[in-house]
DRENKOLRO-843356 format. One line per 5 residues: their letters; for each residue x, y, z of N, C-alpha, C. Coordinates in nm, 2 decimals, padded with zeros to 4 digits. Atoms other than C-alpha are relative to their C-alpha. Example, Ala and Ser with C-alpha at 12.3 -4.5 7.8 and 13.67 -1.06 7.14 Angstrom:
# residues 2
as) 00.09,-00.12,00.00,01.23,-00.45,00.78,00.09,00.12,00.00; -00.09,-00.11,00.00,01.37,-00.11,00.71,-00.08,00.11,00.08;
***
This chain:
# residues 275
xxxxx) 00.08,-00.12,00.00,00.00,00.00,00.00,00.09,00.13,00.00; -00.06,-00.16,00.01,00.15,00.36,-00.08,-00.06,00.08,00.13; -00.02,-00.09,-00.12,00.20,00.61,00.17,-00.06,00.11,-00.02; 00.07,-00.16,00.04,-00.06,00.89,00.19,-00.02,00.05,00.11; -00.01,-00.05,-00.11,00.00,01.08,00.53,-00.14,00.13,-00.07;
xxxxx) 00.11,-00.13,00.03,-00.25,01.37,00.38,-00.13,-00.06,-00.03; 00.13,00.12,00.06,-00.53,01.11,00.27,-00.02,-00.04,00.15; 00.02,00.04,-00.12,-00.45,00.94,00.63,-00.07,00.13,00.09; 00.07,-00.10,-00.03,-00.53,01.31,00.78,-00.17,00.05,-00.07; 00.15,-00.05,00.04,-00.87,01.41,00.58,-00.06,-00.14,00.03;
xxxxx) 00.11,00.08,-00.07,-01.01,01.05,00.67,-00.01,00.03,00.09; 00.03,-00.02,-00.12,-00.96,01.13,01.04,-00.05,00.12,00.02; 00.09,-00.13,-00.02,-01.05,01.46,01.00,-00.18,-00.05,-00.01; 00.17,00.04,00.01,-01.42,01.35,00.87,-00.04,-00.05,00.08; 00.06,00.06,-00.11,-01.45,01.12,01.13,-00.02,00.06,00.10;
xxxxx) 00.06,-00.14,-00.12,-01.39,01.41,01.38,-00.06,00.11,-00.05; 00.10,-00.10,-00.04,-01.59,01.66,01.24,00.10,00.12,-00.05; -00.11,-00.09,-00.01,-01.25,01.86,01.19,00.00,00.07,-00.15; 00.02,-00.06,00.13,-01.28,02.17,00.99,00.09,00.01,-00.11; -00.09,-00.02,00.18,-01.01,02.17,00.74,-00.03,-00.10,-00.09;
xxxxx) 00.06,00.12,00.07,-01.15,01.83,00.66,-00.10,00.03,-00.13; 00.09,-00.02,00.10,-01.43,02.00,00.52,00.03,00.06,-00.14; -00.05,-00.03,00.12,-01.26,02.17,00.22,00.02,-00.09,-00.11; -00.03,00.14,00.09,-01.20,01.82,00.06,-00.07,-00.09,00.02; 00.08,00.18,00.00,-01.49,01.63,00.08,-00.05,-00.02,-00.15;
xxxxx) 00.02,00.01,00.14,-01.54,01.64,-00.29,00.10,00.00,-00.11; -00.11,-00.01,00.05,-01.19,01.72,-00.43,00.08,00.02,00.04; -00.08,-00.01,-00.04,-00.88,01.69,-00.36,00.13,00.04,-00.06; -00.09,-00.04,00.13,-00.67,01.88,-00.58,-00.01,00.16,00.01; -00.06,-00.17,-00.04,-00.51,02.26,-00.58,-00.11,00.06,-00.10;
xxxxx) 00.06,-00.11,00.05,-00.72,02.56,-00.72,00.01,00.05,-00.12; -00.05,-00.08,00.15,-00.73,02.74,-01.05,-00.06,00.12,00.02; 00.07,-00.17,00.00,-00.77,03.13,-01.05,00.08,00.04,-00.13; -00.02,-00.04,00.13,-00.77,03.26,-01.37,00.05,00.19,00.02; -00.09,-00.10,-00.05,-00.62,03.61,-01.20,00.01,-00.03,00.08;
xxxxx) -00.05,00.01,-00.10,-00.44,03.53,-00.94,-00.01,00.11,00.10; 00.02,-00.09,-00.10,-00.41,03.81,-00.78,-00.13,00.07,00.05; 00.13,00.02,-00.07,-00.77,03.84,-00.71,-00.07,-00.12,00.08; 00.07,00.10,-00.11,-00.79,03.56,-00.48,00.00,00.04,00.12; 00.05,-00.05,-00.14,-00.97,03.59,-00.16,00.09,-00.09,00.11;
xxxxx) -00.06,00.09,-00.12,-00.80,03.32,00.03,-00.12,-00.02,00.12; 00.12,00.06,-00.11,-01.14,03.19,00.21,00.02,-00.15,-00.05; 00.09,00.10,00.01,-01.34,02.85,00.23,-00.02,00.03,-00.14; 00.08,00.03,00.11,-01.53,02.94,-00.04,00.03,00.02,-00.14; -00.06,-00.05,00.12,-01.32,03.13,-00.31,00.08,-00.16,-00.01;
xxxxx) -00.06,00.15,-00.01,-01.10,02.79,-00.24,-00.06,-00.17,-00.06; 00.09,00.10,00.01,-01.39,02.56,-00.28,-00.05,-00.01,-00.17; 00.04,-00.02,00.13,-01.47,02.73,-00.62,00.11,00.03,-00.12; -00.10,00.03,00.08,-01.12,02.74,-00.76,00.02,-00.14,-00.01; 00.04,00.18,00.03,-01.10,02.37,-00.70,-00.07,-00.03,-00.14;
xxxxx) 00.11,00.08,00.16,-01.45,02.31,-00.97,00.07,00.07,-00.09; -00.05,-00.04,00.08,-01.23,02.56,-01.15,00.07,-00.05,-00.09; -00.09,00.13,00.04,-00.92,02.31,-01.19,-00.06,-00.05,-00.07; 00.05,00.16,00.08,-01.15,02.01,-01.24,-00.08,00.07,-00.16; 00.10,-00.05,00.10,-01.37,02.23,-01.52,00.11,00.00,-00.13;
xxxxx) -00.13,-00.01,00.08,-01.03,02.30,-01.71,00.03,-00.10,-00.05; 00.01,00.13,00.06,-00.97,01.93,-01.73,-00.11,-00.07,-00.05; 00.12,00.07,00.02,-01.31,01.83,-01.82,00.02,00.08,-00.12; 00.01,-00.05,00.15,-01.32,02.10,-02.10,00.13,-00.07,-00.12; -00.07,00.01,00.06,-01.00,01.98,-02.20,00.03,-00.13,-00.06;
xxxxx) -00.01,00.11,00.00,-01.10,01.64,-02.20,-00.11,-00.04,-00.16; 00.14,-00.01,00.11,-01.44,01.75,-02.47,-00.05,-00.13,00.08; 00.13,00.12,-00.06,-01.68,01.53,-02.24,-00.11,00.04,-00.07; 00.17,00.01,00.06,-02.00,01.46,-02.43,-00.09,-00.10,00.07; 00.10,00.13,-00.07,-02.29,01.24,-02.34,-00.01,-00.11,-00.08;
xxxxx) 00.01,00.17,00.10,-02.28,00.86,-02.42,00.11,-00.01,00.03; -00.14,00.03,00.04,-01.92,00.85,-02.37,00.01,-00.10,00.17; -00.03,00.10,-00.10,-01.75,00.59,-02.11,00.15,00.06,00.08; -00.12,-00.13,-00.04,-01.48,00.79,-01.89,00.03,-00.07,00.17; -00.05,00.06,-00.11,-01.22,00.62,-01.64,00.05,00.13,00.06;
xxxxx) -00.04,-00.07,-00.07,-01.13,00.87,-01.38,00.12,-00.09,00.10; -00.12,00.16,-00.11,-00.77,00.65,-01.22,00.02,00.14,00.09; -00.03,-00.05,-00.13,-00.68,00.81,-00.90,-00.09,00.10,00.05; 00.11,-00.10,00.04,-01.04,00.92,-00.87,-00.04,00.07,00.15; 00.02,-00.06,-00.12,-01.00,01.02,-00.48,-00.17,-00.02,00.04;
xxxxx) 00.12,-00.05,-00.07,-01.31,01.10,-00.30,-00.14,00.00,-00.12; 00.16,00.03,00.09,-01.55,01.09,-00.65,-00.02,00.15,-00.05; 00.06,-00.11,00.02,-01.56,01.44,-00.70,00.02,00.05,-00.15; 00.03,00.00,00.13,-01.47,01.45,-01.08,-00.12,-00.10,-00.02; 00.11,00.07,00.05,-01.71,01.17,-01.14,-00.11,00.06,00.03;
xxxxx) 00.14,-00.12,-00.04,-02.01,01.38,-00.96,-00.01,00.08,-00.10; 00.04,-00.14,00.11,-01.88,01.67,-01.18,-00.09,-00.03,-00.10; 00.07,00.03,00.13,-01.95,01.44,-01.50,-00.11,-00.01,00.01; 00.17,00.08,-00.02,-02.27,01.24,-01.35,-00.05,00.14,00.00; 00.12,-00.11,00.00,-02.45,01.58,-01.30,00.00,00.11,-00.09;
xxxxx) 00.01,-00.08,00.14,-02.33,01.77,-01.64,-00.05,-00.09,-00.11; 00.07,00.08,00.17,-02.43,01.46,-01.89,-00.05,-00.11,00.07; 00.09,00.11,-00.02,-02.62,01.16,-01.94,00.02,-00.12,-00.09; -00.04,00.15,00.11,-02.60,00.80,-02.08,00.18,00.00,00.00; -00.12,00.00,-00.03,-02.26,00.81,-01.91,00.06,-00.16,00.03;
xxxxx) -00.07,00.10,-00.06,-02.07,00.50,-01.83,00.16,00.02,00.09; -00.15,-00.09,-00.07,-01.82,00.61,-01.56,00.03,-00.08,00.13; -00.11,00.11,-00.09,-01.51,00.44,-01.36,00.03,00.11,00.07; -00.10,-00.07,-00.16,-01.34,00.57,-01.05,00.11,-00.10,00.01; -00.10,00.14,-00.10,-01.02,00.33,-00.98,00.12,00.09,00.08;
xxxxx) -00.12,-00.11,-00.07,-00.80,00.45,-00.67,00.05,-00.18,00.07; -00.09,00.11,-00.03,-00.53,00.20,-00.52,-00.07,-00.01,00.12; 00.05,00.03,-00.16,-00.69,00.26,-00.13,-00.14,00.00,-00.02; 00.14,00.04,-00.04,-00.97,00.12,-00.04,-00.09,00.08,00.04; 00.08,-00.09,-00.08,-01.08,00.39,00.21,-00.04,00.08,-00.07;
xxxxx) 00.04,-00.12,00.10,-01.10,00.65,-00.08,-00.14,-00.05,-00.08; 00.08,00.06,00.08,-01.30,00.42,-00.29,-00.15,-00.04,00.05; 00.14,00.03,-00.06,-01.54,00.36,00.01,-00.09,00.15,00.01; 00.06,-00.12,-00.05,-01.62,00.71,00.06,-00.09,00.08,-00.15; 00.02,-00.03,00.12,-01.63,00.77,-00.30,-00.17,-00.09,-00.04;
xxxxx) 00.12,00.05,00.05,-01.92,00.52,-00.34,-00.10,00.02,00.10; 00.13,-00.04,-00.07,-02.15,00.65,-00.05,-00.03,00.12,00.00; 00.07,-00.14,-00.02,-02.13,01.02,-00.15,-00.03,00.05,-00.17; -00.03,-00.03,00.07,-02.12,01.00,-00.52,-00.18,-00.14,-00.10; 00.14,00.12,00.07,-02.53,00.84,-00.70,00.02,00.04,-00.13;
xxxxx) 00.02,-00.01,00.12,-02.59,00.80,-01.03,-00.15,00.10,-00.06; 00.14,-00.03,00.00,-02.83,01.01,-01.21,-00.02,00.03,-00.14; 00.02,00.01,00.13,-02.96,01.09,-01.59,00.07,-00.12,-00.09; -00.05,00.12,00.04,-02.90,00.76,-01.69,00.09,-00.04,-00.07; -00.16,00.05,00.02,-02.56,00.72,-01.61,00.03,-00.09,00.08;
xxxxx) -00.02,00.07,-00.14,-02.43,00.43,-01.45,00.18,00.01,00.02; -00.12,-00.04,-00.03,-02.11,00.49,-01.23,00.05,-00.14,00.13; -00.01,00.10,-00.06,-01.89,00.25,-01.06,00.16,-00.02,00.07; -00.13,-00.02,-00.10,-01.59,00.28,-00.80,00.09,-00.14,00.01; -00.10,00.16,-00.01,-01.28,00.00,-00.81,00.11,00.05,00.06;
xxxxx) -00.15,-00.01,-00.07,-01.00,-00.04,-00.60,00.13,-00.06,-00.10; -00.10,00.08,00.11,-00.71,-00.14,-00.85,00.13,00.08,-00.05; -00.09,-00.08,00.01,-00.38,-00.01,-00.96,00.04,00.02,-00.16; 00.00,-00.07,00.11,-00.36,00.24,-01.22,00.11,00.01,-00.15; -00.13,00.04,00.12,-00.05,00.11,-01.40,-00.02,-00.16,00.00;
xxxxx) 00.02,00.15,00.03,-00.24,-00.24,-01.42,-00.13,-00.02,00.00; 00.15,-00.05,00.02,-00.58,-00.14,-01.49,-00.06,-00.16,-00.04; 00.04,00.10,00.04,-00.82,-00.40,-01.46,-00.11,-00.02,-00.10; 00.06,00.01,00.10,-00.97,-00.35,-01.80,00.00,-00.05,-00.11; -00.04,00.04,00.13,-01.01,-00.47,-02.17,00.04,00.11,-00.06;
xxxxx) -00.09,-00.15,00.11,-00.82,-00.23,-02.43,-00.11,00.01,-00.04; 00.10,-00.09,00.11,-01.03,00.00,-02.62,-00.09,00.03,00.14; 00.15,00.03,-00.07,-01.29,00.01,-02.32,-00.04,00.17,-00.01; 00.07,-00.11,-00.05,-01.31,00.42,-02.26,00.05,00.10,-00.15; -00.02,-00.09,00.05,-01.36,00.73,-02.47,00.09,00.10,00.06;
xxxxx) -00.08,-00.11,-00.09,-01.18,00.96,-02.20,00.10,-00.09,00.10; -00.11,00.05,-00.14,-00.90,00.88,-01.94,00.07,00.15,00.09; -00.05,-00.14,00.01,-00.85,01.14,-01.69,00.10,-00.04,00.13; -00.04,-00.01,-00.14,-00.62,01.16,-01.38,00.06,00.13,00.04; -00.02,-00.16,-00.04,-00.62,01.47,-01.20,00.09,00.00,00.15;
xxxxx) -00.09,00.04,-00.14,-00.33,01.52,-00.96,00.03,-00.08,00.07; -00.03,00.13,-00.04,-00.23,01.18,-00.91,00.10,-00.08,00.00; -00.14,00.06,00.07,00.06,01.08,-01.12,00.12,-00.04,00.05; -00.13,00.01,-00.04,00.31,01.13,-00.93,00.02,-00.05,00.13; -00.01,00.11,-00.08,00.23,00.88,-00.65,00.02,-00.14,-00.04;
xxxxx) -00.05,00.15,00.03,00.24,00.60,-00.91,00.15,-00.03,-00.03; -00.11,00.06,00.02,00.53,00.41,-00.93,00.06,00.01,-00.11; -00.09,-00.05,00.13,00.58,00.49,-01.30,-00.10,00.07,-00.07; 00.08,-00.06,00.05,00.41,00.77,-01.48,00.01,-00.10,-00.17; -00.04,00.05,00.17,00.56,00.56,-01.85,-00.14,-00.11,00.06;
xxxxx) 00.08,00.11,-00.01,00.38,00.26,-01.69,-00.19,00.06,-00.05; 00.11,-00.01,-00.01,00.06,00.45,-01.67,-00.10,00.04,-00.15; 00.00,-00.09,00.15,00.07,00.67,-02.02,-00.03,-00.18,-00.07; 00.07,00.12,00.03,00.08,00.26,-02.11,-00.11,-00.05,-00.02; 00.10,00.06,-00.02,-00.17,00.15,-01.97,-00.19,00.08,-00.04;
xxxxx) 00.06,-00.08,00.05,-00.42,00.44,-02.06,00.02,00.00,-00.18; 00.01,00.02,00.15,-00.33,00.40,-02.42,-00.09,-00.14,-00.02; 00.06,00.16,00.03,-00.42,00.05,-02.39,-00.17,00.00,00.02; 00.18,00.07,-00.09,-00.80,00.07,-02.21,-00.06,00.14,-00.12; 00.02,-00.09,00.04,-00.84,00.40,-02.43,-00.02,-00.06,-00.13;
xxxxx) 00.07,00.03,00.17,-01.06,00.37,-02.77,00.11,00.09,-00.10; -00.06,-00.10,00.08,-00.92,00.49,-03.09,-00.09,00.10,-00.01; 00.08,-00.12,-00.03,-00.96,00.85,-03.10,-00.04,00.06,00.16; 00.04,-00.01,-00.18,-01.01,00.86,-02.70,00.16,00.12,00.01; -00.06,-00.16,-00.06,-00.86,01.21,-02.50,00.03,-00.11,00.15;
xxxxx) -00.04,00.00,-00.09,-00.65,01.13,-02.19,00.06,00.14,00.04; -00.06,-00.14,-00.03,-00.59,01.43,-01.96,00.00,00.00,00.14; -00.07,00.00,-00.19,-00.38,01.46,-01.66,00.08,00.13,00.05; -00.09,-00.09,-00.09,-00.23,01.73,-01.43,00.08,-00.04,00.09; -00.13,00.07,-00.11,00.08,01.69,-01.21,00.10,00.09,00.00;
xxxxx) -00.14,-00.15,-00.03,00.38,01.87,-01.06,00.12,-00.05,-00.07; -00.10,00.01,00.05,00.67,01.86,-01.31,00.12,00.08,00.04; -00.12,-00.07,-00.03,01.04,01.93,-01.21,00.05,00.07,-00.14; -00.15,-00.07,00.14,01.23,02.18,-01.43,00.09,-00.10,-00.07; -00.12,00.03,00.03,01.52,01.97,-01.41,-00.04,-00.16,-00.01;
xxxxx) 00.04,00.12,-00.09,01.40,01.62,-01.39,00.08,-00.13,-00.04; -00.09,00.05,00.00,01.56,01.35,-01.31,00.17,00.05,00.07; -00.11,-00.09,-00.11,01.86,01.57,-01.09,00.01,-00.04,00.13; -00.01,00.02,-00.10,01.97,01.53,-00.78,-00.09,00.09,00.05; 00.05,-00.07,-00.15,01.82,01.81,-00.63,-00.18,00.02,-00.03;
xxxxx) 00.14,00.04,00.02,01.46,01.74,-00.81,-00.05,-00.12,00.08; 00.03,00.10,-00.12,01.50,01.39,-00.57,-00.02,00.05,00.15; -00.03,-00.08,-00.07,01.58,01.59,-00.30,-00.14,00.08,00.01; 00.09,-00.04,00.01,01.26,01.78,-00.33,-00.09,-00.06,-00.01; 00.08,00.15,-00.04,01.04,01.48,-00.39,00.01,-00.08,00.11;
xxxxx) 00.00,00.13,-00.13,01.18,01.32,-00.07,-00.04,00.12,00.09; 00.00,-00.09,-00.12,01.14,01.61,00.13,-00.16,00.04,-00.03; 00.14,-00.07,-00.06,00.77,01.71,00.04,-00.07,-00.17,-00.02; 00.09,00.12,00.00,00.66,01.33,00.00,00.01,00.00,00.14; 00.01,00.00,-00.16,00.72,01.36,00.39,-00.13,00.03,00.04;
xxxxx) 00.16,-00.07,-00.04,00.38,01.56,00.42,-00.06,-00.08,-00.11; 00.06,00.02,00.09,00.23,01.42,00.07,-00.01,-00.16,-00.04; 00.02,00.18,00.01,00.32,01.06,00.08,00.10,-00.01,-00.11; -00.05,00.10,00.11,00.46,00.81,-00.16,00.02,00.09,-00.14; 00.04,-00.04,00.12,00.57,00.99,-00.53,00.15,-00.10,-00.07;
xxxxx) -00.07,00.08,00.03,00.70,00.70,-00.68,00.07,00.00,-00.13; -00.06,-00.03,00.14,00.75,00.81,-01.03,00.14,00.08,00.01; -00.08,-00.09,-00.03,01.06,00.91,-01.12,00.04,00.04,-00.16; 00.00,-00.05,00.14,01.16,01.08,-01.50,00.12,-00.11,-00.09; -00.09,00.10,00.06,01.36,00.77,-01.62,-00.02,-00.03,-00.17;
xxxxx) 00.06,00.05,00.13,01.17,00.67,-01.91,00.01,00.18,-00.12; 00.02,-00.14,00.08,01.20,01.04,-02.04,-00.11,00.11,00.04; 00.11,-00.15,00.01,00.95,01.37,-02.07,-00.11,-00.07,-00.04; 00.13,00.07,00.07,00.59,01.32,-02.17,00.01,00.02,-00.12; 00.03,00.05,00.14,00.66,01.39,-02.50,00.05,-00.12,-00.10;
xxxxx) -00.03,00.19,00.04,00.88,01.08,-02.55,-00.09,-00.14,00.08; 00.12,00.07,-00.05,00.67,00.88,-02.34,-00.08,00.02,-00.08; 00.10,-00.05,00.07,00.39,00.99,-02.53,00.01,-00.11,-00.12; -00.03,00.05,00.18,00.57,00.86,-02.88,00.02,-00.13,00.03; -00.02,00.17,00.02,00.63,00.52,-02.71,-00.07,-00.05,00.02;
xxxxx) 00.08,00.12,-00.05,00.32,00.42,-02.62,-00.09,00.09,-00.07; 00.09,00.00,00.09,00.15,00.55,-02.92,-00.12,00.15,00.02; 00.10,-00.10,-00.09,-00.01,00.83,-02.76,00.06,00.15,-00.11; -00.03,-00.13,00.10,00.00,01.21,-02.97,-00.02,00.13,00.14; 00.03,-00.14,-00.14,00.04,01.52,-02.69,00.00,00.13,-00.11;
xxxxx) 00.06,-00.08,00.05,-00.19,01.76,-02.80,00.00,00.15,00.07; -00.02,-00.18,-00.09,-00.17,02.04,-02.54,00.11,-00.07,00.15; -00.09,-00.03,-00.15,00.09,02.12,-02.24,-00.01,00.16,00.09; -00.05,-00.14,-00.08,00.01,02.42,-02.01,00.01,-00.01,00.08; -00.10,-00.02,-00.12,00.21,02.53,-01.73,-00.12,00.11,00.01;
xxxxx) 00.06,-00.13,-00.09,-00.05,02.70,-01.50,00.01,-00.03,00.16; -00.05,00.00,-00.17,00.16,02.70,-01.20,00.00,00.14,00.06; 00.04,-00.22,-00.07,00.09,03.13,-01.15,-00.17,-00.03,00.08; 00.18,-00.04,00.00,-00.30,03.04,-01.17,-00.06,-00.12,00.14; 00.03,00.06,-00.17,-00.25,02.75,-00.86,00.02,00.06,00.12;
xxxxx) -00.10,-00.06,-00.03,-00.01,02.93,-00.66,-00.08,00.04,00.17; 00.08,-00.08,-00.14,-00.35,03.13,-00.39,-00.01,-00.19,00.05; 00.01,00.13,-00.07,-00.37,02.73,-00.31,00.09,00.01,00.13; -00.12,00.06,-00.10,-00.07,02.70,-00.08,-00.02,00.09,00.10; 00.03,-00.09,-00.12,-00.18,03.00,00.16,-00.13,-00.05,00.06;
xxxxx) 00.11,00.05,-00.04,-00.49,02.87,00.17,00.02,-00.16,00.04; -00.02,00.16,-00.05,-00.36,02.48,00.26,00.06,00.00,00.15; -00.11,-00.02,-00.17,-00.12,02.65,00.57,-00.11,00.05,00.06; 00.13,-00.02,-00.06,-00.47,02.84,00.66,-00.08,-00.11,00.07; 00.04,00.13,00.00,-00.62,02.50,00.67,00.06,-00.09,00.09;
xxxxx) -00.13,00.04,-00.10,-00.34,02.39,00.84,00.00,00.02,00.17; 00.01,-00.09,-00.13,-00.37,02.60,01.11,-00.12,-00.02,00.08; 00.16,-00.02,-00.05,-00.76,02.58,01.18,-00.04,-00.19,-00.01; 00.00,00.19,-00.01,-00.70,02.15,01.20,00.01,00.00,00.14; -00.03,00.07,-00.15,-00.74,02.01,01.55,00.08,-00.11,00.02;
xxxxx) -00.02,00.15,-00.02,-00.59,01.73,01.47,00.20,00.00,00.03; -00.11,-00.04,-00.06,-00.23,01.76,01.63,00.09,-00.05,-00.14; -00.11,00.06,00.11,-00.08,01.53,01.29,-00.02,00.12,-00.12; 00.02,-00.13,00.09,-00.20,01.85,01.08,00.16,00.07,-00.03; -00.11,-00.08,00.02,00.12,02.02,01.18,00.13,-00.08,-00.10;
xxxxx) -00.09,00.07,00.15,00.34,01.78,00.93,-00.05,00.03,-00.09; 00.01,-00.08,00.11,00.22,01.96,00.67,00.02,00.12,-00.03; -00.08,-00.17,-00.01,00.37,02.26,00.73,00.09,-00.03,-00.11; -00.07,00.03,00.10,00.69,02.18,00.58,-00.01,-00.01,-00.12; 00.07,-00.02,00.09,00.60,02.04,00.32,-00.02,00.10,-00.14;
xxxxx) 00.09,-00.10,00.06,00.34,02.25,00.19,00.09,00.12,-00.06; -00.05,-00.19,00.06,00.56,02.59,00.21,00.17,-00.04,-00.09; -00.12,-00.02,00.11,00.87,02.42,00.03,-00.08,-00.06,-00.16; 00.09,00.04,00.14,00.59,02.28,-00.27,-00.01,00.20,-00.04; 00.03,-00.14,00.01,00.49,02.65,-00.23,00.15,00.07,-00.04;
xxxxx) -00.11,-00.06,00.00,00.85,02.80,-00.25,00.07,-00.06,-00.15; -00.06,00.06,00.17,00.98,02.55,-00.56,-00.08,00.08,-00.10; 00.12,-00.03,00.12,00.65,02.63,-00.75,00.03,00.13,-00.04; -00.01,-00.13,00.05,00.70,03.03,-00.70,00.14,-00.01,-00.06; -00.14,-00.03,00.03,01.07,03.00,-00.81,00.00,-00.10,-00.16;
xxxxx) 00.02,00.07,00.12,00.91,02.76,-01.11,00.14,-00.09,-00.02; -00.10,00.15,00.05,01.15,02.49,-01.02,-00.09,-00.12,-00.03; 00.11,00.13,00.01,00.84,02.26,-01.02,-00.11,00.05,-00.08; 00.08,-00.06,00.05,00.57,02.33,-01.26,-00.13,-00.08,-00.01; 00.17,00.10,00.01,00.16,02.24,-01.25,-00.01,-00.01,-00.11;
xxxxx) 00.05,-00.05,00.16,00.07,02.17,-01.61,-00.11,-00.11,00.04; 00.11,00.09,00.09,-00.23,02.00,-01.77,00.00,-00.03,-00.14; -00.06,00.07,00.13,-00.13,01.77,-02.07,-00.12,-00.05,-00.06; 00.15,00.03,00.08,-00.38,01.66,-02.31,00.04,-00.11,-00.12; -00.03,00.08,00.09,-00.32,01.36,-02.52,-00.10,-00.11,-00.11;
xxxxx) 00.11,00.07,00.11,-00.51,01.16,-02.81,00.06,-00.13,-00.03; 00.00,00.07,00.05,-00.52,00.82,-02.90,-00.04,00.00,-00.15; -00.01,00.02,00.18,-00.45,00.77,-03.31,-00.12,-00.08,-00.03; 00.08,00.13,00.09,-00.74,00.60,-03.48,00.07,-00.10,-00.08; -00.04,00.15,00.04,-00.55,00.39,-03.66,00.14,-00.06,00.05;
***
């Protein structure tokens, strides 16, 4: 089982009631502000940059109705909600490696305009599917807990129809592959857990070319995450829960790489070839 000290904190938070908990009972994934410098830094401006993120990746994904759309490292369920309650005649996956996520995900997350949705525990670089099965593949903020991002780019080509959109976000090092990009990975997996990937196999756009895959878009919107990380030490702060304070750390050297754009957020966008 992979190491999620921040996952282990928001289950216990729910269980107690504990408010920073509440910020993430639907997503779990940094903010998008399309000016930055008009962010409020609350609950709620927070709450609404989050659907911002996920909206970005959904648009960038072209979701229509009728389509069949794996969500791998689907956390808590809160992209699949997005989809279940914008379309219809959906066929829609969630697979997350822990269990606990996958339980929570299936008692807050119903089906409705006759879509049927359906939560698996399984690992995302060994998908328990037939090829071709989905029009979409998304993973949002996840990547870099699996063991091999190449593995995954794999395996997503494989369960993805021809013509199918995969689209993921994740923190890329400048330098990757470096000593002092390990170094940085070990030091904030401390607060964030397990980020098992490491840039061996190449960039996403050679990855990409080896597993058949075409990278259609790459943007770096690490300016437009950025009001996240004040608002996660906020959060931080207003936790009862005494294991909260390991996230300090952390947090403010993610925050510190990101502004100095040693580390960059993007959202990649890739296409499966029809033939």
């Amino acid at each position: 089982m992979i190491d999620l000290p921040y996952f282990d904190l928001l289950l216990e938070g729910r269980k107690r009631g504990d408010p920073a908990a509440r910020a993430f009972e639907r997503y779990v994934h940094w903010g998008y502000w399309p000016d930055p410098g008009k962010a409020r830094r609350d609950e709620q401006d927070f709450l609404a940059a989050m659907d911002r993120l996920n909206n970005e990746l959904l648009t960038a994904a072209e979701i229509r109705n009728g389509q069949s759309v794996l969500d791998a490292g689907c956390g808590f369920g809160g992209t699949i909600e997005a989809i279940n309650k914008r379309h219809q005649s959906m066929s829609l996956f969630g697979l997350n490696i822990d269990p606990r996520q996958v339980e929570v995900a299936m008692k807050q997350v119903r089906p409705g305009y006759d879509n049927s949705i359906r939560f698996l525990v399984g690992d995302a670089c060994a998908m328990p599917f037939q090829g071709s099965s989905f029009h979409r593949v998304l993973a949002v903020e996840c990547i870099f807990h699996f063991p091999s991002r190449f593995q995954f780019l794999k395996e997503a080509s494989r369960v993805l129809k021809p013509g199918g959109i995969l689209v993921l976000s994740d923190f890329v090092p400048q330098f990757m592959g470096g000593g002092g990009a390990g170094w940085i990975q070990r030091m904030i997996g401390r607060g964030y857990g397990t980020t098992g990937s490491d840039w061996k196999e190449g960039d996403y756009r050679r990855m990409a070319r080896e597993v058949r895959l075409e990278l259609r878009a790459d943007r770096d919107v690490t300016a437009n995450t950025l009001p996240t990380y004040p608002m996660l030490l906020q959060l931080v702060r207003q936790s009862r829960l005494p294991q909260a304070a390991k996230m300090v750390w952390p947090t403010r050297l993610l925050w510190a790489v990101s502004a100095l754009r040693l580390v960059r957020y993007r959202i990649l966008v890739f296409s499966k070839p029809n033939v």
